[in-house]
C-alpha positions in Angstrom: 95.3 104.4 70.6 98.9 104.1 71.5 101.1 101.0 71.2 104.1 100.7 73.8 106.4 98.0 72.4 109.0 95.8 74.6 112.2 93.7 72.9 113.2 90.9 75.7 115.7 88.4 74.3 114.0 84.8 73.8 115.3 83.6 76.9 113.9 86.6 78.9 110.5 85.2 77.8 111.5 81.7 78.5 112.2 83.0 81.9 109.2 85.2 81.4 106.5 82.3 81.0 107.8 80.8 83.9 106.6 83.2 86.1 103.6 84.3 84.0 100.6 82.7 82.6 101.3 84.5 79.0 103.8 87.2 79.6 101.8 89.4 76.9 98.7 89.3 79.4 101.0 90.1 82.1 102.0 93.2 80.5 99.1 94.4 79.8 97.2 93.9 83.0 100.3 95.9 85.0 100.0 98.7 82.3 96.6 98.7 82.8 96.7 99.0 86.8 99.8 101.5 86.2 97.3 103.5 84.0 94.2 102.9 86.2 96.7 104.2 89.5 97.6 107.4 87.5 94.1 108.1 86.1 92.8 108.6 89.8 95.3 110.3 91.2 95.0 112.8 88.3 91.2 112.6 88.2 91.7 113.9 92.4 94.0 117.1 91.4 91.3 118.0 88.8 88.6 118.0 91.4 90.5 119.7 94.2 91.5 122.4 91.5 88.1 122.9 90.1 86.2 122.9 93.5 88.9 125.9 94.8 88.2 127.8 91.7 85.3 127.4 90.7 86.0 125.7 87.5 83.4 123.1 85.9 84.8 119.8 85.7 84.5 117.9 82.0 82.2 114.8 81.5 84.1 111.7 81.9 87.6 110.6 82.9 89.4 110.7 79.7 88.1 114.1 79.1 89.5 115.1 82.8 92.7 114.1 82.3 92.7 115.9 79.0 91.4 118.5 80.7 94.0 118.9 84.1 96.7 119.3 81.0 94.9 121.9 79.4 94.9 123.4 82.8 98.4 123.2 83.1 98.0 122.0 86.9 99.7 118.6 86.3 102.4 117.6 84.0 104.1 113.9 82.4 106.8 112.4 84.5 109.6 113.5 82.2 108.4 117.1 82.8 108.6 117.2 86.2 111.9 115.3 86.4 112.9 118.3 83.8 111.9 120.5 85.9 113.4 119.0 89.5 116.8 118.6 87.9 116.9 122.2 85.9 115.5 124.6 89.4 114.8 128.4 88.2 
């Protein structure tokens, strides 16, 4: 498990609750439907890659995304950006 941890001054979270319920549930329900977003859209690279080569896919979705790194066929955000901003 991985913890992500934000500093706001305290009237940011003054400002914060206003708009929110608890600003700590806010958090992590837009992580969560940040995460859930990335998840499929990596989970529908996997399959398209597998099904054109033949590849079996692992069980379960944490094990797929695991599994499209190991394949090399995607990459985190900071690679790509690397990679847009440094062409061969």
């Amino acid at each position: 498990m991985a913890t992500i941890t934000v500093e706001i001054s305290a009237i940011d979270y003054k400002a914060f609750e206003y708009a929110a319920n608890t600003p700590e549930d806010w958090v992590e329900n837009a992580v969560s439907a940040r995460v859930h977003v990335a998840k499929e859209k990596i989970l529908a690279v996997l399959q398209k890659h597998c099904n054109e080569n033949g590849i079996a896919m692992e069980v379960g979705a944490d094990a797929q995304v695991q599994q499209a790194y190991d394949l090399g066929i995607i990459q985190t955000a900071a690679e790509r950006n690397e990679a847009e901003s440094n062409p061969e």
